[in-house]
C-alpha positions as CSV (number, residue, x, y, z in Angstrom):
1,X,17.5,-64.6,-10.7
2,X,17.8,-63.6,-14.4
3,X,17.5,-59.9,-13.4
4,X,19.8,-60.2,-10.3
5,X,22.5,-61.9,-12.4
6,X,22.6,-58.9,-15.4
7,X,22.3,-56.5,-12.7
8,X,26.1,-58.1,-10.9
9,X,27.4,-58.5,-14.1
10,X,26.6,-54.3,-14.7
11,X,28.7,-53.9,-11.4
12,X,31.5,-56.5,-12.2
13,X,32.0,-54.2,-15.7
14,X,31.9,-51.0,-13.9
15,X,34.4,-52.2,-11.6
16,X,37.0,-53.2,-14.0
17,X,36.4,-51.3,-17.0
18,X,35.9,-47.9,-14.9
19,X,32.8,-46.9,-16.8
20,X,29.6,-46.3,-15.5
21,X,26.9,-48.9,-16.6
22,X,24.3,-47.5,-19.4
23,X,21.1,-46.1,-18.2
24,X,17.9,-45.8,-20.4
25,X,17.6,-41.7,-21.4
26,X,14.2,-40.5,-21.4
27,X,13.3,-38.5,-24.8
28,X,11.4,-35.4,-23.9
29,X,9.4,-35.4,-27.5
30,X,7.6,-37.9,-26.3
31,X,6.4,-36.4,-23.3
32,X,3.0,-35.2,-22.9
33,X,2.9,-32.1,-22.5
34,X,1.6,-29.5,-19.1
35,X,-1.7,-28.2,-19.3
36,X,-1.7,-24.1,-19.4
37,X,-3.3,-23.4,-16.0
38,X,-1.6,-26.1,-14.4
39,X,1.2,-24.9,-12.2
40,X,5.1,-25.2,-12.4
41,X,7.1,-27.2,-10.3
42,X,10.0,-25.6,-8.5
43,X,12.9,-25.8,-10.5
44,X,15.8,-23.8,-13.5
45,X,18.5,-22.2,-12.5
46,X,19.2,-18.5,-12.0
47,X,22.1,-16.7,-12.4
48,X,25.2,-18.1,-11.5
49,X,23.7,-21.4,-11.5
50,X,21.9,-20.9,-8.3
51,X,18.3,-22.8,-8.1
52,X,15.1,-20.4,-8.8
53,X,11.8,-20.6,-7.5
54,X,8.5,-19.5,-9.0
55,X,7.5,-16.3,-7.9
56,X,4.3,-14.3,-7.7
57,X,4.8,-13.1,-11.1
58,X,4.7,-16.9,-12.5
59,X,1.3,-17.4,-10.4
60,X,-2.5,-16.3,-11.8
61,X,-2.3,-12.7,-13.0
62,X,-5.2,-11.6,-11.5
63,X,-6.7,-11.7,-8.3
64,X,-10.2,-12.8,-9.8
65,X,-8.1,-15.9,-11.4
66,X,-7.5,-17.5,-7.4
67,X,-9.9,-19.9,-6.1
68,X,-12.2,-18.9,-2.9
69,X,-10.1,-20.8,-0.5
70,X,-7.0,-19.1,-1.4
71,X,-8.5,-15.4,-0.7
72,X,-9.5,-17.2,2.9
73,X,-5.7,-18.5,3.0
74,X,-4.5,-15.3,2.5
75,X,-6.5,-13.2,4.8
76,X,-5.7,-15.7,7.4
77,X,-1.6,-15.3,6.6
78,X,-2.7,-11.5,6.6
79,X,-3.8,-11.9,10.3
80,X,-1.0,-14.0,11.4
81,X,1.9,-12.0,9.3
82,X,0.3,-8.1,10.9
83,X,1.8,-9.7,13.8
84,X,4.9,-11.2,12.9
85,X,6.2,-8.0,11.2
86,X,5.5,-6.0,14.0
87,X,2.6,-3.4,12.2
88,X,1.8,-2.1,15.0
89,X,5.1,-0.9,16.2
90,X,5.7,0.5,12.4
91,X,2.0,1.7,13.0
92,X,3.9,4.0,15.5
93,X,6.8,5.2,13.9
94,X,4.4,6.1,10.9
95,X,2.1,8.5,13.3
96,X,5.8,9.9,14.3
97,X,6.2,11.0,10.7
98,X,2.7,11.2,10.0
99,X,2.8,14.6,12.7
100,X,5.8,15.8,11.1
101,X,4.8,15.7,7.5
102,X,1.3,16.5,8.2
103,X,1.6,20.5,8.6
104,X,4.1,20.8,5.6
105,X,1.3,18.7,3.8
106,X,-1.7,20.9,4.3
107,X,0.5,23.8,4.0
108,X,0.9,23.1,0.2
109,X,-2.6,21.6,0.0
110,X,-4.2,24.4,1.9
111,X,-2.1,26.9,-0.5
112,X,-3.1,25.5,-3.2
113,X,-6.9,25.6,-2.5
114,X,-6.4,29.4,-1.6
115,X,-6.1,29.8,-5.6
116,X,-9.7,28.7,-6.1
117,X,-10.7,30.8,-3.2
118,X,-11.1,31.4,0.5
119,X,-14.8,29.7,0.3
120,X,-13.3,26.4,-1.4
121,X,-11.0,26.4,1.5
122,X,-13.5,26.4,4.4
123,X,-15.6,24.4,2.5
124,X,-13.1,21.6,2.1
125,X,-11.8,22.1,5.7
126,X,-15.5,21.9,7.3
127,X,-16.1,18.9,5.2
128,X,-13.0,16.8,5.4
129,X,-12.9,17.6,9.4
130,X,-16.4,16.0,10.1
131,X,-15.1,12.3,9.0
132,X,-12.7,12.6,12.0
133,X,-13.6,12.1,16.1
134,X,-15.0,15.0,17.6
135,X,-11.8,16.3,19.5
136,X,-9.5,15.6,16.7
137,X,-12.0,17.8,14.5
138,X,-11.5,20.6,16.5
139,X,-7.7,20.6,16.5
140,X,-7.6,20.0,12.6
141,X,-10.0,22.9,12.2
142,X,-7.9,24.9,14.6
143,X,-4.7,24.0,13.1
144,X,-5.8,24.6,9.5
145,X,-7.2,28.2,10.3
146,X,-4.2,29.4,12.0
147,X,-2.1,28.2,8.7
148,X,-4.5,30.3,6.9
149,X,-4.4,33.5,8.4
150,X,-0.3,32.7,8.3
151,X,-0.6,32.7,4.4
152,X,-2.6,35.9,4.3
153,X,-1.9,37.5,0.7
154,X,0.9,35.2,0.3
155,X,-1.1,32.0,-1.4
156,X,0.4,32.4,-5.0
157,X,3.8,33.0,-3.6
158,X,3.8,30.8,-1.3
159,X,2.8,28.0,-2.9
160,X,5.6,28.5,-5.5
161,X,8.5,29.3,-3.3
162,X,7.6,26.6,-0.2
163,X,7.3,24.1,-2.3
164,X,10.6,22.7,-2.2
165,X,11.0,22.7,1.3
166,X,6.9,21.5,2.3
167,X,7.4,18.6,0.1
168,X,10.7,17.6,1.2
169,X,9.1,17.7,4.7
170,X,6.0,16.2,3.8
171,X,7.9,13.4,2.2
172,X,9.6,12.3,4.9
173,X,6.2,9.8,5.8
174,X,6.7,8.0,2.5
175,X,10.3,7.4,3.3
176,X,9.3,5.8,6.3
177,X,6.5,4.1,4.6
178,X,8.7,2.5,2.0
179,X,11.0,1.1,5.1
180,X,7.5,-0.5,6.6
181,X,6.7,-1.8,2.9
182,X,9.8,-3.8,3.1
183,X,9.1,-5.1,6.5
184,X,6.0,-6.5,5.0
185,X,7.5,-8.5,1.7
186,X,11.1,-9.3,3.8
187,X,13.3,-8.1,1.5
188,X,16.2,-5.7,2.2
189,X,16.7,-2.3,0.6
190,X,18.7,-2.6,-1.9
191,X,17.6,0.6,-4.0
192,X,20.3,3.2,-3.7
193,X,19.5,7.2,-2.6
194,X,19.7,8.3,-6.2
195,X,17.2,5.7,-6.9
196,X,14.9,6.4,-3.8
197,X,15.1,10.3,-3.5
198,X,13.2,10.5,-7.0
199,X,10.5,7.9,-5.7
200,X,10.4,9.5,-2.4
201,X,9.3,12.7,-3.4
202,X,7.9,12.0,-6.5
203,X,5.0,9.7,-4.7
204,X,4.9,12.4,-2.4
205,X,3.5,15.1,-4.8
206,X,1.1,12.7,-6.6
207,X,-0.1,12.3,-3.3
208,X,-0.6,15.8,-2.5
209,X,-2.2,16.0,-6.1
210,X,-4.4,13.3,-5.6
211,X,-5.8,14.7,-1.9
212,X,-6.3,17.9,-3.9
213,X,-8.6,16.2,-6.1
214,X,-10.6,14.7,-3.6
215,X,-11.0,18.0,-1.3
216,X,-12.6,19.6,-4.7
217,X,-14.9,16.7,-5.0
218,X,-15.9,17.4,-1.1
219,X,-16.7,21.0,-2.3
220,X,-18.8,20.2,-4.8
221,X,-21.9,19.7,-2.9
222,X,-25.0,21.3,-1.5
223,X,-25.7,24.6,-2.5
224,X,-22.1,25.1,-4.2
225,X,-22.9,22.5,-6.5
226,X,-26.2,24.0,-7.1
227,X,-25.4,26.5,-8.6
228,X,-22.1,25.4,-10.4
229,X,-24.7,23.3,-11.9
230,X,-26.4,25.9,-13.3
231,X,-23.7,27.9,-14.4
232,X,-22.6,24.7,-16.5
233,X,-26.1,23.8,-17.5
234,X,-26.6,20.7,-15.7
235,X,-30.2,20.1,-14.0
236,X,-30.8,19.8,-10.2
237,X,-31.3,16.1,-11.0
238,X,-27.6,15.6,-11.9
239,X,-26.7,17.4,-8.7
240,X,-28.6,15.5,-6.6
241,X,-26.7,12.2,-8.4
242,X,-23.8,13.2,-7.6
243,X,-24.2,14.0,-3.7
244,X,-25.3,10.5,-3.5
245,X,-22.3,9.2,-6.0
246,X,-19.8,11.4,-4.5
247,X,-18.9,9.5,-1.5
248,X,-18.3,6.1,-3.3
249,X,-16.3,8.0,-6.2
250,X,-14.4,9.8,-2.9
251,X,-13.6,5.7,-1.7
252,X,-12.0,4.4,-4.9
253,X,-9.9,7.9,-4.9
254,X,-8.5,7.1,-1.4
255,X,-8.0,3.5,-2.4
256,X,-6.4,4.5,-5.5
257,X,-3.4,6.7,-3.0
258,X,-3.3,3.3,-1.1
259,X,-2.7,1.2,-4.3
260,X,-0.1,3.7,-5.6
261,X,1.7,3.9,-2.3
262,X,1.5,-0.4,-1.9
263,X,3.1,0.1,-5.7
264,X,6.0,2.3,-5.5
265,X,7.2,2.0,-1.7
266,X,9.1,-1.5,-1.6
267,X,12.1,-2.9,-2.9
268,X,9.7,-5.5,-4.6
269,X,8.1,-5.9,-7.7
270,X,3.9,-6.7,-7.0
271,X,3.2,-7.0,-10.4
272,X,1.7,-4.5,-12.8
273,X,0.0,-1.3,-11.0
274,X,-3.7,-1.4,-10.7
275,X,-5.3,1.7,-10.1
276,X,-7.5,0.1,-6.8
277,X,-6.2,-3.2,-5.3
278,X,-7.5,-5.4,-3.1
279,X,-5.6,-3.8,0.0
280,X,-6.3,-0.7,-1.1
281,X,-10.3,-1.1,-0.6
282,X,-9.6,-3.1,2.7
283,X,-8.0,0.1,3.7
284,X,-10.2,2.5,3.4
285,X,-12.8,-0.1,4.5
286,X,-11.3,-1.1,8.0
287,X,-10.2,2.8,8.5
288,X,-13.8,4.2,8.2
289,X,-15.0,1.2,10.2
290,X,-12.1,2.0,12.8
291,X,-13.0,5.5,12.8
292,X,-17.0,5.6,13.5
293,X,-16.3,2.8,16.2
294,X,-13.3,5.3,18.1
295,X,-15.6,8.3,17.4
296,X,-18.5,6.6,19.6
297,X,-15.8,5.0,22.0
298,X,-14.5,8.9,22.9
299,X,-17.7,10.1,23.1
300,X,-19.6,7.7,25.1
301,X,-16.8,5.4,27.0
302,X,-13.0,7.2,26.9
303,X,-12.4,9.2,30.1
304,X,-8.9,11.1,28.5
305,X,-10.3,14.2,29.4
306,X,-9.7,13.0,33.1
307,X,-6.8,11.5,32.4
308,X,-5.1,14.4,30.0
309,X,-6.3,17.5,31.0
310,X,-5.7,20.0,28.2
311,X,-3.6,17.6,26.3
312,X,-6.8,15.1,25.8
313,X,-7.8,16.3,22.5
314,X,-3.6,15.8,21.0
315,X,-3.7,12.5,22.5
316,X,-6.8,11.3,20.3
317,X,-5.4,12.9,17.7
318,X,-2.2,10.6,18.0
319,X,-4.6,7.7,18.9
320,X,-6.4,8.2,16.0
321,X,-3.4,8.5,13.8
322,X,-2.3,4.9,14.8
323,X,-5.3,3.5,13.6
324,X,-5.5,5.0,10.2
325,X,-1.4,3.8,9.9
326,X,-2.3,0.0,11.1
327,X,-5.8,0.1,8.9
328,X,-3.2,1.2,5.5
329,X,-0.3,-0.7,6.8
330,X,-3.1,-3.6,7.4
331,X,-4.1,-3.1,3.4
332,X,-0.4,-3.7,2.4
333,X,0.0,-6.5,4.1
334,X,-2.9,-8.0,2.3
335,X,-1.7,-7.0,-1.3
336,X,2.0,-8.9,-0.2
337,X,-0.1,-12.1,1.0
338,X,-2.0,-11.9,-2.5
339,X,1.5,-11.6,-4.2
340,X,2.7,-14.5,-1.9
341,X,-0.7,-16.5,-2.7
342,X,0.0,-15.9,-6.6
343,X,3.3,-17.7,-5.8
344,X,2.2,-20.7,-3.8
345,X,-0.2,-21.0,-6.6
346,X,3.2,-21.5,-9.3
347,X,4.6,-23.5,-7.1
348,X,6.5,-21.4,-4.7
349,X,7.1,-23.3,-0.8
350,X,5.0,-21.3,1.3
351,X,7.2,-20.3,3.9
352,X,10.3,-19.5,1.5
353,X,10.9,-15.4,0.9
354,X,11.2,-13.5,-0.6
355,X,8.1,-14.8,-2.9
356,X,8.8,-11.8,-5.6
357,X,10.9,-10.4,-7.9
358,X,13.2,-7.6,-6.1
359,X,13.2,-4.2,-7.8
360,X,17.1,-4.1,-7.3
361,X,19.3,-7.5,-5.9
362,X,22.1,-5.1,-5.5
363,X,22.3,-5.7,-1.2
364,X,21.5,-9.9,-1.5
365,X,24.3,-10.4,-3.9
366,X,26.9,-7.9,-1.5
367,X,25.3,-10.1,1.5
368,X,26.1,-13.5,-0.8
């Protein structure tokens, strides 16, 4: 009754004085304060006075740092988001521009082996041919030789005047990759061309650098490396280590393309760049898996030769094509469900996006 009658007589002074009663403030000296690991609730303000939430960048910094049930969380969203993003489609569009930047591609690549000379080429082509189906290897080797005797006595020249326009072809797959990369994270472009141009074809020729790399590491084997190990003064033991280590060493270089594409291609911000992510290694995994399992399909199951004629040997090209795109676009979507993970984690709603910082806000604010 005592309570009830201070509490009407707080009302009855509001009412006619116009003030609003007193209310106890809470001093935040006193308050104990958050543990470090513990998370953040969602809160602050942003600019214009717009609410923020925590994003990826707020969450554990590394991947090690989440918990086991998070990395099953995640590859679970991984499943269900391939689908709701339409990967497979994108999948599709990327083997579109895969074929058109292909040729430019091993133009420049196939030029620049012709410097270290004809052997290193055949070498690299015989090598890099045998990972692929049976029918696609004869069309690669097929394609590559006919670009070879095109580029007769021309490699030096060729490399240096073509370059421009191979790599402006051979760059028109990233651009299409970096439109998929923002399907993934569900942000809009907001980079302008000045900003992407430079991306675009920068990417492009670390690319074409990195694949360089890795055919030389191809070469280096067998008998070659033999005796360039005796040249250099290494023993046979050496050389037999690295035919064995090559093939691992050849892995993290793939997954280190994957982690720099995954990187640079969307309007996002996935944290610092680390030279082989988690996506990148499920990549390169699920694409060699893919690839034995479609090689021994063709061979033993496929009937396109009845079905295609002549053109059965394109079509599993293109088939083939598809799966490499949906095993890399597969790895990206991973790395964005780790980034969304790492945000959930600070305290981000799980279905709110976008869940990280945007590399440029310019087209949200126009569309605000």
């Amino acid at each position: 009754m005592i309570k009830q009658g201070k509490i009407d007589q707080g009302k009855r002074e509001h009412v006619m004085t116009g003030k609003k009663p007193h209310r106890p403030t809470t001093d935040n000296r006193h308050r104990t304060p958050r543990p470090r690991g513990e998370s953040q609730p969602p809160g602050g303000t942003g600019e214009e006075g717009l609410p923020e939430r925590p994003t990826a960048q707020q969450g554990p910094r590394e991947p090690t740092e989440l918990p086991k049930q998070s990395w099953w969380a995640t590859l679970k969203r991984t499943v269900k988001e391939f689908q709701n993003d339409n990967l497979s489609d994108w999948a599709a569009a990327l083997t579109y521009y895969g074929i058109l930047s292909m040729f430019p591609g091993m133009l420049l690549l196939i030029s620049a082996l012709r410097l270290t000379g004809p052997h290193t080429t055949q070498a690299v082509i015989n090598n890099l041919s045998a990972m692929a189906p049976g029918a696609v290897r004869q069309l690669i080797i097929k394609a590559t030789t006919d670009l070879q005797r095109g580029q007769q006595g021309t490699a030096g020249v060729f490399a240096i005047v073509g370059l421009a326009g191979a790599l402006w072809s051979a760059s028109g797959y990233i651009g299409a990759f970096m439109r998929a990369s923002n399907a993934i994270y569900d942000v809009p472009e907001g980079r302008p061309a000045w900003k992407k141009l430079p991306i675009r074809v920068g990417v492009t020729l670390l690319v074409v650098v990195l694949l360089f790399v890795i055919a030389l590491s191809v070469v280096f084997t067998g008998g070659f490396a033999a005796q360039l190990g005796r040249l250099i003064g290494l023993g046979t033991g050496v050389v037999r280590v690295w035919d064995i280590v090559k093939w691992p060493v050849m892995v993290i270089m793939v997954s280190f393309v994957f982690a720099l594409l995954y990187w640079a291609s969307p309007n996002a911000r996935p944290g610092g760049f680390r030279w082989v992510s988690p996506g990148g290694l499920l990549a390169v995994l699920v694409w060699l898996i893919a690839s034995g399992g479609f090689a021994i399909y063709v061979a033993n199951f496929a009937s396109y030769n009845k079905i295609y004629g002549s053109l059965a040997g394109i079509i599993i090209f293109l088939v083939w094509l598809w799966i490499s795109n949906i095993a890399i676009l597969l790895g990206a979507e991973f790395d964005a469900e780790l980034q969304r993970t790492r945000a959930i984690r600070a305290g981000h709603p799980p279905e709110k996006e976008p869940y990280v910082e945007l590399r440029d806000t310019r087209k949200i604010k126009d569309q605000e």
